[in-house]
Short mmCIF file of the C-alpha atoms (twelve columns), coordinates in Angstrom:
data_MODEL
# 
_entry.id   MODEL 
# 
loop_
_atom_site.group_PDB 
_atom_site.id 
_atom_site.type_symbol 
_atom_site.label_atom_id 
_atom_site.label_alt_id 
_atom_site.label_comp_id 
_atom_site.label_asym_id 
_atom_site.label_seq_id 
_atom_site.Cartn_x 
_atom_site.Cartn_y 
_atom_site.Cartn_z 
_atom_site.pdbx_PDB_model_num 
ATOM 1   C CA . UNK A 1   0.000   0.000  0.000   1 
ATOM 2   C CA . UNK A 2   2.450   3.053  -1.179  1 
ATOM 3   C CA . UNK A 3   2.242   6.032  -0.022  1 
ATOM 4   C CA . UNK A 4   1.607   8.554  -2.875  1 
ATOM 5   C CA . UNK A 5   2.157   12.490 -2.893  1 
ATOM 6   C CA . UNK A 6   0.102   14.589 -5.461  1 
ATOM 7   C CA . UNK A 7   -0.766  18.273 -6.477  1 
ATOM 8   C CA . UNK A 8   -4.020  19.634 -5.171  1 
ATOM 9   C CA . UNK A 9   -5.933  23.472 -5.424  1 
ATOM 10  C CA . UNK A 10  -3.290  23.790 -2.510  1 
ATOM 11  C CA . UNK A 11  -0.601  21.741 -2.500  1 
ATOM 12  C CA . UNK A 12  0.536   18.392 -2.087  1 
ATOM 13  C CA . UNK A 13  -1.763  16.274 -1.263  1 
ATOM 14  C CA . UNK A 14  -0.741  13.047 1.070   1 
ATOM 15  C CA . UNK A 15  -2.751  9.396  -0.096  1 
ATOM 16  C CA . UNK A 16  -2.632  5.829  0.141   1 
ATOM 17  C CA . UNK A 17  -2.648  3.928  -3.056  1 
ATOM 18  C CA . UNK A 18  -3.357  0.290  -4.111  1 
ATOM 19  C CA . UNK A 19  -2.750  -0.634 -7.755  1 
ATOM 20  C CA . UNK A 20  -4.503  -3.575 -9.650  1 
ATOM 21  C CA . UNK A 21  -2.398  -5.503 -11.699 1 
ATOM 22  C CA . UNK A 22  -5.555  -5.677 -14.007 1 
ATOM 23  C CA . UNK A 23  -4.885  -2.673 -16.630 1 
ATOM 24  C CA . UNK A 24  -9.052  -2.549 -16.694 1 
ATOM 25  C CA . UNK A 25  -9.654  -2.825 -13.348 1 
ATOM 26  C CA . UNK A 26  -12.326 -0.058 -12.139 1 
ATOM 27  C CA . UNK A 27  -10.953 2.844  -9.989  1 
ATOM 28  C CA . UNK A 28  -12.418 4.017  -6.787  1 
ATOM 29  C CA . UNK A 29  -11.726 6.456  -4.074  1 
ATOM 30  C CA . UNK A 30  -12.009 6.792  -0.631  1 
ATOM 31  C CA . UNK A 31  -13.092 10.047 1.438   1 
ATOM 32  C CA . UNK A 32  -12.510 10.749 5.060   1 
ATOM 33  C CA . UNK A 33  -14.802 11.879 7.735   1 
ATOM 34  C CA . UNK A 34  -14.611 15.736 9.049   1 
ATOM 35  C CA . UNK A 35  -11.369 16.754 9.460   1 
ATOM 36  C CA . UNK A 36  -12.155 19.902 12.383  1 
ATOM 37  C CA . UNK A 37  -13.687 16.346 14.203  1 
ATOM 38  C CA . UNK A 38  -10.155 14.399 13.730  1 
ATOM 39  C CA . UNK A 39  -10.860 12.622 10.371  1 
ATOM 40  C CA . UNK A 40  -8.269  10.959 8.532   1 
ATOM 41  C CA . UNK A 41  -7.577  8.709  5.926   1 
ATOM 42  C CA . UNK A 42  -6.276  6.218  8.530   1 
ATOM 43  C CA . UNK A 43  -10.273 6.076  9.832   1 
ATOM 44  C CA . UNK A 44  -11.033 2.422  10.530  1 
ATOM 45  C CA . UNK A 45  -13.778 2.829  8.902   1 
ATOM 46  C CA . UNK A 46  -12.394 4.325  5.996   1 
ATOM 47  C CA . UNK A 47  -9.705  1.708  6.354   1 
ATOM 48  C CA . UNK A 48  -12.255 -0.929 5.421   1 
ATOM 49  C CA . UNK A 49  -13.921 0.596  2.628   1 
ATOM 50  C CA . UNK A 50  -10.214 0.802  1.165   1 
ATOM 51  C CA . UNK A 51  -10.062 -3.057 1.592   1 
ATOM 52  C CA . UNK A 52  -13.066 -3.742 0.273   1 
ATOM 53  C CA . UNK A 53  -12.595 -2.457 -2.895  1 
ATOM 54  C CA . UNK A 54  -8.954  -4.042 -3.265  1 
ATOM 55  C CA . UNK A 55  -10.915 -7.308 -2.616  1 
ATOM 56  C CA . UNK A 56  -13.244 -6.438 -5.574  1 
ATOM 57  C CA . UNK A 57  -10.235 -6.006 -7.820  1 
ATOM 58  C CA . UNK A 58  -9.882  -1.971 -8.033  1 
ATOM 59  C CA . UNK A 59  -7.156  0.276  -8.141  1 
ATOM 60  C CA . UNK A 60  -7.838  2.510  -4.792  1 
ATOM 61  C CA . UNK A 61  -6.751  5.463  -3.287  1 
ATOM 62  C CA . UNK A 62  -7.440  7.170  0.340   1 
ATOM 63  C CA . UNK A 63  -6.186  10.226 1.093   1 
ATOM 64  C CA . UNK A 64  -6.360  13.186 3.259   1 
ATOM 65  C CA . UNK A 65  -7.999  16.689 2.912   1 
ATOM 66  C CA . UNK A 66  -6.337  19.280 2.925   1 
ATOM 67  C CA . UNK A 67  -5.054  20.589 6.305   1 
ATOM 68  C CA . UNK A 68  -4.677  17.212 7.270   1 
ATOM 69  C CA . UNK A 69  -1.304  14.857 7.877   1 
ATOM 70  C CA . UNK A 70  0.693   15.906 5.037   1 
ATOM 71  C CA . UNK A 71  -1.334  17.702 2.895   1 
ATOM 72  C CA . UNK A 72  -1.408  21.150 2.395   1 
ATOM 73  C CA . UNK A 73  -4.084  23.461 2.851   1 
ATOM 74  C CA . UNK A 74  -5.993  24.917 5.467   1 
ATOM 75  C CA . UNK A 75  -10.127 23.505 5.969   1 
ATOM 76  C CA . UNK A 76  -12.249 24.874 3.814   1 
ATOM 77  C CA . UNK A 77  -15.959 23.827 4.792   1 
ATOM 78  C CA . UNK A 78  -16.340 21.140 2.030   1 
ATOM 79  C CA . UNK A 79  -15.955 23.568 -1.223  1 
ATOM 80  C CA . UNK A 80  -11.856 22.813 -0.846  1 
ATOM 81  C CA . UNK A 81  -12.394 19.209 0.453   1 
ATOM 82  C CA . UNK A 82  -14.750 18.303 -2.946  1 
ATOM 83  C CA . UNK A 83  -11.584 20.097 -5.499  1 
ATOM 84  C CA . UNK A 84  -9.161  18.119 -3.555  1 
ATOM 85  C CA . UNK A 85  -11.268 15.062 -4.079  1 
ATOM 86  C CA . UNK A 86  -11.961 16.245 -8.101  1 
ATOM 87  C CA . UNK A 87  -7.925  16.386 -8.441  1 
ATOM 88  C CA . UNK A 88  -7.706  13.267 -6.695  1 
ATOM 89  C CA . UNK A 89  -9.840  11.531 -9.442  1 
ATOM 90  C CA . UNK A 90  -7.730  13.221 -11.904 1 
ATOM 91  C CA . UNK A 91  -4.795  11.966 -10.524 1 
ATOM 92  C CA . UNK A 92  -6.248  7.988  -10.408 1 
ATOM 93  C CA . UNK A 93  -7.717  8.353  -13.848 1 
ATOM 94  C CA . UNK A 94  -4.398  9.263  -15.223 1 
ATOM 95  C CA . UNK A 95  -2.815  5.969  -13.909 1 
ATOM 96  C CA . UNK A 96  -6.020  4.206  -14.873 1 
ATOM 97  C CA . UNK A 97  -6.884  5.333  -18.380 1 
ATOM 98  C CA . UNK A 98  -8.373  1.987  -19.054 1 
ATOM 99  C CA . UNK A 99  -10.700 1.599  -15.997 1 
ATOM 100 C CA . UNK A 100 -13.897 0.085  -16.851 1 
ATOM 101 C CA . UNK A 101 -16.156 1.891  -14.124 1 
ATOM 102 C CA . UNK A 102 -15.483 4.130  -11.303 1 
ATOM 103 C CA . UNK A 103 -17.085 4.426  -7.733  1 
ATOM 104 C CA . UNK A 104 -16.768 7.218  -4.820  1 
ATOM 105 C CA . UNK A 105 -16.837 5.731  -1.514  1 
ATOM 106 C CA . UNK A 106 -17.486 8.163  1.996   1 
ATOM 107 C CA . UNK A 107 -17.853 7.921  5.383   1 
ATOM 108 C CA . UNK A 108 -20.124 11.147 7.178   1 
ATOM 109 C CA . UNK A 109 -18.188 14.237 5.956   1 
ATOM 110 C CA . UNK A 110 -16.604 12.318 3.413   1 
ATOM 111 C CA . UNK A 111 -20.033 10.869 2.044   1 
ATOM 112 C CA . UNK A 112 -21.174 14.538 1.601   1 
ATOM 113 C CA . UNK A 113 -18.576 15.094 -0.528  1 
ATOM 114 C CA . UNK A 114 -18.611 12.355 -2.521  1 
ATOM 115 C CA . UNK A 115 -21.770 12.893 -3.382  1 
ATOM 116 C CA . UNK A 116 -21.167 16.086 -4.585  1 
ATOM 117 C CA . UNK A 117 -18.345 14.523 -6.820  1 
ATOM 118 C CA . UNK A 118 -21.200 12.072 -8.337  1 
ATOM 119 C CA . UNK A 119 -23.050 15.009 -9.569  1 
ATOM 120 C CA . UNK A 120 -20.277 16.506 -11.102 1 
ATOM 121 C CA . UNK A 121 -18.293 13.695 -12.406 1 
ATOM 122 C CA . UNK A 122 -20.104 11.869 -14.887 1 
ATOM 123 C CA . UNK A 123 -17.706 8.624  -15.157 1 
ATOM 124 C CA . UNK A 124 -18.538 7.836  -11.535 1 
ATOM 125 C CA . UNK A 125 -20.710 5.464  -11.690 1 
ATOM 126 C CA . UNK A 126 -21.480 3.904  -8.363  1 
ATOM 127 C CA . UNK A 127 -21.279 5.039  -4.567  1 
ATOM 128 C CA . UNK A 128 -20.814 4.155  -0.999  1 
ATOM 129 C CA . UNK A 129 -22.336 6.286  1.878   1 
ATOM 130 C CA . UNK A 130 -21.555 5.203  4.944   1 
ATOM 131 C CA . UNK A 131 -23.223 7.204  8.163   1 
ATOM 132 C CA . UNK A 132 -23.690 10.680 5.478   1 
ATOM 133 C CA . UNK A 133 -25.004 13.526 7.819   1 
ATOM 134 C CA . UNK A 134 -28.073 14.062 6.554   1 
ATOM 135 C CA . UNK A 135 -29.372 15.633 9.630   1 
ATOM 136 C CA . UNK A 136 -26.544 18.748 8.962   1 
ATOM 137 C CA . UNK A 137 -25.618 18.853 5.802   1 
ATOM 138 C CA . UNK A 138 -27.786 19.847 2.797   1 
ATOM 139 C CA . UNK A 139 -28.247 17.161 0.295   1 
ATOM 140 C CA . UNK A 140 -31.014 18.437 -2.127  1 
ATOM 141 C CA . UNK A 141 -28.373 19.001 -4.910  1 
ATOM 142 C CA . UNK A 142 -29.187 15.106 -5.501  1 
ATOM 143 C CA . UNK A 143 -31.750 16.394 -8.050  1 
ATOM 144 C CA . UNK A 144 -31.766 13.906 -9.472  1 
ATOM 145 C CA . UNK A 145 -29.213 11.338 -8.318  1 
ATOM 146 C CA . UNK A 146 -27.046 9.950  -11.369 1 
ATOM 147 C CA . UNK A 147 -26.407 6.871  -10.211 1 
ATOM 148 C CA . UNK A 148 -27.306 3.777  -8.061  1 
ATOM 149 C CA . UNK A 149 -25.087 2.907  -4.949  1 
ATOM 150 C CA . UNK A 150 -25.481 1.682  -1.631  1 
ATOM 151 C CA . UNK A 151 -25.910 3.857  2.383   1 
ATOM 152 C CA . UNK A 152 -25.021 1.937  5.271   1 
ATOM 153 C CA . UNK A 153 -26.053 3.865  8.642   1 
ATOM 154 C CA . UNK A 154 -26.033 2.374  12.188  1 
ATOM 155 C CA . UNK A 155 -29.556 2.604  14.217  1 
ATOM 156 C CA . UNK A 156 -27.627 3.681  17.105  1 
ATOM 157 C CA . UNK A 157 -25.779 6.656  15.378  1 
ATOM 158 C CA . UNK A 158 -25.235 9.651  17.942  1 
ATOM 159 C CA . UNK A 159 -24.187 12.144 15.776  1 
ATOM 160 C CA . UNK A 160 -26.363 11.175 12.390  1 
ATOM 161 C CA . UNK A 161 -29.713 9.674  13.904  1 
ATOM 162 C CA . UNK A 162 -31.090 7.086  11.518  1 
ATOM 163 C CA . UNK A 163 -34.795 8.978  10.270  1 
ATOM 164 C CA . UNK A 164 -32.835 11.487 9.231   1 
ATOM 165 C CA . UNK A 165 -30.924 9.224  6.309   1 
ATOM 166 C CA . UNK A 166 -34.422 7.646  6.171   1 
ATOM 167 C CA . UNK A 167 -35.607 10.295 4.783   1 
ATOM 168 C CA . UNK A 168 -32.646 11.000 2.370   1 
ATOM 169 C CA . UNK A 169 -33.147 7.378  1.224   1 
ATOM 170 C CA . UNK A 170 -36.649 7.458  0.600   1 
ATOM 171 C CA . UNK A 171 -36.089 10.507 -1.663  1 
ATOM 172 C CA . UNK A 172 -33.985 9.335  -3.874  1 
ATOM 173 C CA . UNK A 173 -35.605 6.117  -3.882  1 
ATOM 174 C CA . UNK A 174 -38.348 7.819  -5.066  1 
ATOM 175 C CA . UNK A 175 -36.335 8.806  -8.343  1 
ATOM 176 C CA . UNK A 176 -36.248 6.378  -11.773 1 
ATOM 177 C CA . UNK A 177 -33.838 4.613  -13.076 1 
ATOM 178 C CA . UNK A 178 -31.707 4.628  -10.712 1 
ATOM 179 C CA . UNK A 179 -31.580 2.170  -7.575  1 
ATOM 180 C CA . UNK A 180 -30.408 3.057  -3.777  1 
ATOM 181 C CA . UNK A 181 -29.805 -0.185 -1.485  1 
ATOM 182 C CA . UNK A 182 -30.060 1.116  2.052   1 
ATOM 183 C CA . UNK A 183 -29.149 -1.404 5.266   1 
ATOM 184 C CA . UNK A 184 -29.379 -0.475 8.677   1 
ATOM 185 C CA . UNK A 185 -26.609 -2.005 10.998  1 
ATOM 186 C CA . UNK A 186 -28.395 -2.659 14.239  1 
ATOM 187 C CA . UNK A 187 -26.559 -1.153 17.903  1 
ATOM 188 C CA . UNK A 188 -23.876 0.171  15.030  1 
ATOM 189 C CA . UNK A 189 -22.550 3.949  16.436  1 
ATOM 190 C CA . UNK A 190 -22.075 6.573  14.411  1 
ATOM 191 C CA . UNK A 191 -17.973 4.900  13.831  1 
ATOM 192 C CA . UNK A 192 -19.312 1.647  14.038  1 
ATOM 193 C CA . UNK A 193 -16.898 1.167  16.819  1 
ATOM 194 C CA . UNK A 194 -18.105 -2.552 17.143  1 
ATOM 195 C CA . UNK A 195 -19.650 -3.565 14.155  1 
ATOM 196 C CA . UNK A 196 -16.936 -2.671 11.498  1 
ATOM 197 C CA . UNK A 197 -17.451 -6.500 10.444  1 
ATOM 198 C CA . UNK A 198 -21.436 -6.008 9.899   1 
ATOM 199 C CA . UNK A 199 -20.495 -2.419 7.385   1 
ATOM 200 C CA . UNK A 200 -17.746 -4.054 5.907   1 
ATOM 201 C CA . UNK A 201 -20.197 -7.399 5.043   1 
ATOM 202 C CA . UNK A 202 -23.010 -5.073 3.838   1 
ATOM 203 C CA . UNK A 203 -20.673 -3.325 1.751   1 
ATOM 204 C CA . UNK A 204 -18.995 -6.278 -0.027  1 
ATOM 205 C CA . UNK A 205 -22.519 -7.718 -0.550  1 
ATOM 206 C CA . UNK A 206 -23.819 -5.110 -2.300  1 
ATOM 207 C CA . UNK A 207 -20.183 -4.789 -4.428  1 
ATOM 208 C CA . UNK A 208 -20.337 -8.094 -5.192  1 
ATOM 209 C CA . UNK A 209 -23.967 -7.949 -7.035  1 
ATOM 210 C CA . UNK A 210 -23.536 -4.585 -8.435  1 
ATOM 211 C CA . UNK A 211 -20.351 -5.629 -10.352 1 
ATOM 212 C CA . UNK A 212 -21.348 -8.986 -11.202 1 
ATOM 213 C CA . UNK A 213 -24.725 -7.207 -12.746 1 
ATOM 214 C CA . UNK A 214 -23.018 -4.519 -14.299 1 
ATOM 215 C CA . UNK A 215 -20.616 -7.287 -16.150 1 
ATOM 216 C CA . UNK A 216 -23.734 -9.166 -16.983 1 
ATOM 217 C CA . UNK A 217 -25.018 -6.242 -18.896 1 
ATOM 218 C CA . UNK A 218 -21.413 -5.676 -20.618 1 
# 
C-alpha cells in the first residue's frame, strides 16, 4: 500500500494507493470523515472501505484533505475538500486510463462530498455512503441522483440519527432509473466502533452484485 504524494488546489496532497495488476480494473476512491472532528484517511472505517474495494479487484486510493497529515491546505468547509477530491480523481484516472467503471466511496463528511463529486463527475458510476449527515448537511443538490449505490447507517448513530438518512433514502428512492440499497446495521454507532465486520459485510454484498450485474449487462 504506497504512499503517494500529489498536487491539489493547494498543495501536495498526502494518499494511500493500491494498484490492480488488471490494466481494466475499475478505480475508486475513498473520502474521510470531518477533518475539524479528527478525520483521517487512517479512519477504521475508511480503512475498510479501502479493503473492500482491493478485494473487488480496483485500483484505490485514500487520502487526506487538505489541512490534514501531510497535505497542504488549510479547511475549507467542504468547497476545498470536494476540489481536492476532483484532483484526486484526476490523478487515479491518469494511472487508470483503461478503468472500466469508477465508484466514490465516503464515510459522514466524506459521504457529503462524494456525493457532490457524483453530480459533477459523470464517469462515476457507483457510490458508498456510509453514516452521510443528513441531519446537517444539505443534500437536495441530488436532483436527481445519477447513479445507483449503496448507504449503510447504524440505528444507534449519535451524531447522524437514523430517520434522518431515512428520509434521504426514501427521496432518492423515489427517483427512476436509478436504484439506492439502504441497510441499517443494528446497535452500530455513528464509527461503528463494534460492528466494522457487519459495514464491511453489507458493503462487499452489495459490491459483489452490483459488479457482477453490471458485467452481466457488458
Amino acid at each position: 500500500m504506497p504512499e503517494v504524494i500529489f498536487n491539489g488546489p493547494e498543495g501536495r496532497l498526502e494518499g494511500r494507493y493500491h494498484h490492480s495488476k488488471d490494466p481494466s480494473a475499475p478505480i475508486a476512491l475513498i473520502l474521510h470523515p470531518n477533518p475539524q472532528q479528527g478525520g483521517t484517511m487512517n479512519n477504521k472505517v475508511v480503512f475498510s472501505l479501502f479493503n473492500s474495494f482491493v478485494r473487488q479487484g480496483f485500483s484505490v486510493l485514500r487520502f487526506n484533505f487538505r489541512g490534514v497529515g501531510r497535505s497542504q491546505g488549510v479547511f475549507d468547509r467542504g468547497e476545498g475538500e470536494l476540489s481536492d477530491a476532483a484532483s484526486a480523481l484526476d490523478w487515479m484516472q491518469t494511472y487508470n486510463p483503461n478503468a472500466r467503471y469508477c465508484w466514490v466511496a465516503g464515510f459522514s463528511f466524506g459521504a457529503w462530498i462524494g456525493m457532490q463529486l457524483l453530480m459533477r463527475r459523470p464517469e462515476v458510476t457507483g457510490f458508498v455512503s456510509i453514516a452521510p449527515p443528513a441531519n446537517s448537511y444539505d443534500f437536495t443538490f441530488l436532483a436527481p441522483c445519477p447513479s445507483s449505490g449503496l448507504v449503510v447507517q447504524g440505528d444507534q448513530d449519535e451524531q447522524v440519527p437514523e430517520p434522518s438518512v431515512q428520509k434521504l433514502v426514501n427521496k432518492l428512492q423515489a427517483q427512476r432509473d436509478i436504484v439506492i440499497t439502504y441497510d441499517v446495521v443494528p446497535g452500530a454507532s455513528h464509527f461503528f466502533a463494534d460492528h466494522i465486520d457487519q459495514m464491511q459485510e453489507s458493503v462487499d454484498r452489495y459490491m459483489t452484485k452490483a459488479l457482477a450485474d453490471a458485467a452481466a449487462r457488458g
